[in-house]
C-alpha positions as CSV (number, residue, x, y, z in Angstrom):
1,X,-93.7,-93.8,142.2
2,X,-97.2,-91.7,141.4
3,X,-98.8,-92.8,138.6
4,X,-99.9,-90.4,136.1
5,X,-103.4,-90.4,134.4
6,X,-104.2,-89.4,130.9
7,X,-107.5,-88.1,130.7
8,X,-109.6,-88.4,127.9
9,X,-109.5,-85.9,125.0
10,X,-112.0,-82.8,124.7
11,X,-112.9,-83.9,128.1
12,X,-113.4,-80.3,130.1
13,X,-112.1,-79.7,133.2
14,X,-112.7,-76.7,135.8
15,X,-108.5,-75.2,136.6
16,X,-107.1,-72.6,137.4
17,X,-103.7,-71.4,135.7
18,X,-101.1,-71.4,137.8
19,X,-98.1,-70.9,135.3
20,X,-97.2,-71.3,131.3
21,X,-93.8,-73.2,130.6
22,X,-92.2,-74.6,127.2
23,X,-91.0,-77.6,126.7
24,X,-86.9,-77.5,126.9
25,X,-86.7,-79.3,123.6
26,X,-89.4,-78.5,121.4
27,X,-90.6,-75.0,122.8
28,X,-94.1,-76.2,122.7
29,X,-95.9,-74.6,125.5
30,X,-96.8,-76.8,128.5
31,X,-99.7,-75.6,130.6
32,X,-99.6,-76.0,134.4
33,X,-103.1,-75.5,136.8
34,X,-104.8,-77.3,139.5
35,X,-108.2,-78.6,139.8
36,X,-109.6,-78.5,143.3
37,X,-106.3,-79.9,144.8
38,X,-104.9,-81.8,141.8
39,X,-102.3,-81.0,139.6
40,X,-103.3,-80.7,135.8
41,X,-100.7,-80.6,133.1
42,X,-101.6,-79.9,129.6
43,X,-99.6,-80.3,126.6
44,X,-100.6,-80.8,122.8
45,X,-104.2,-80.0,123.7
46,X,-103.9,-83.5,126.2
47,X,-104.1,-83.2,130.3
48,X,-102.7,-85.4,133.0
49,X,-103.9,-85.8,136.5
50,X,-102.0,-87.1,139.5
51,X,-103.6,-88.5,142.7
52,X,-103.6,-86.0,145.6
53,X,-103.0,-89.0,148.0
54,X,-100.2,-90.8,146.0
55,X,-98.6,-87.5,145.6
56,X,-98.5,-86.5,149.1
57,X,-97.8,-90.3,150.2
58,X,-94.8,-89.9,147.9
59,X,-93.4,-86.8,149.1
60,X,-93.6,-87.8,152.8
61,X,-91.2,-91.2,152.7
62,X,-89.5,-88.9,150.2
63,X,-88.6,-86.5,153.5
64,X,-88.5,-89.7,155.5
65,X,-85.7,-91.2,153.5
66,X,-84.0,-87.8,153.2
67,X,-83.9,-87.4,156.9
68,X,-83.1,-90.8,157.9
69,X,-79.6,-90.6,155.7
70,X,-79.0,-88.0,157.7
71,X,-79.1,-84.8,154.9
């Protein structure tokens, strides 16, 4: 499983928006962009990061596994 990466706070980072979302519970507002070609996720003022590798490594045996059992 990818491992998320918390990144430090009041740390700036260079995104672009790709879409606003609230949280199903709370309604807080969840903010969704990439930077370069990684996903960023802010929430309560923090950001996440994935890897772009682990990610795409993920979804790959993800398909694999999917197409082996035959779906």
């Amino acid at each position: 499983m990818v491992k998320a990466k918390l990144l430090p706070e009041k740390r700036l980072v260079m995104s672009f928006h790709q879409a606003t979302s609230s949280h199903p519970e709370n309604g807080e507002e969840i903010d969704i962009s990439i930077a370069g070609c990684v996903p960023v996720i802010t929430y309560k003022d923090r950001m996440v990061t994935w890897d772009i590798q682990e990610l795409i490594s993920e979804a790959v045996e993800l398909i694999n596994v999917d197409i082996e059992d035959g779906k």
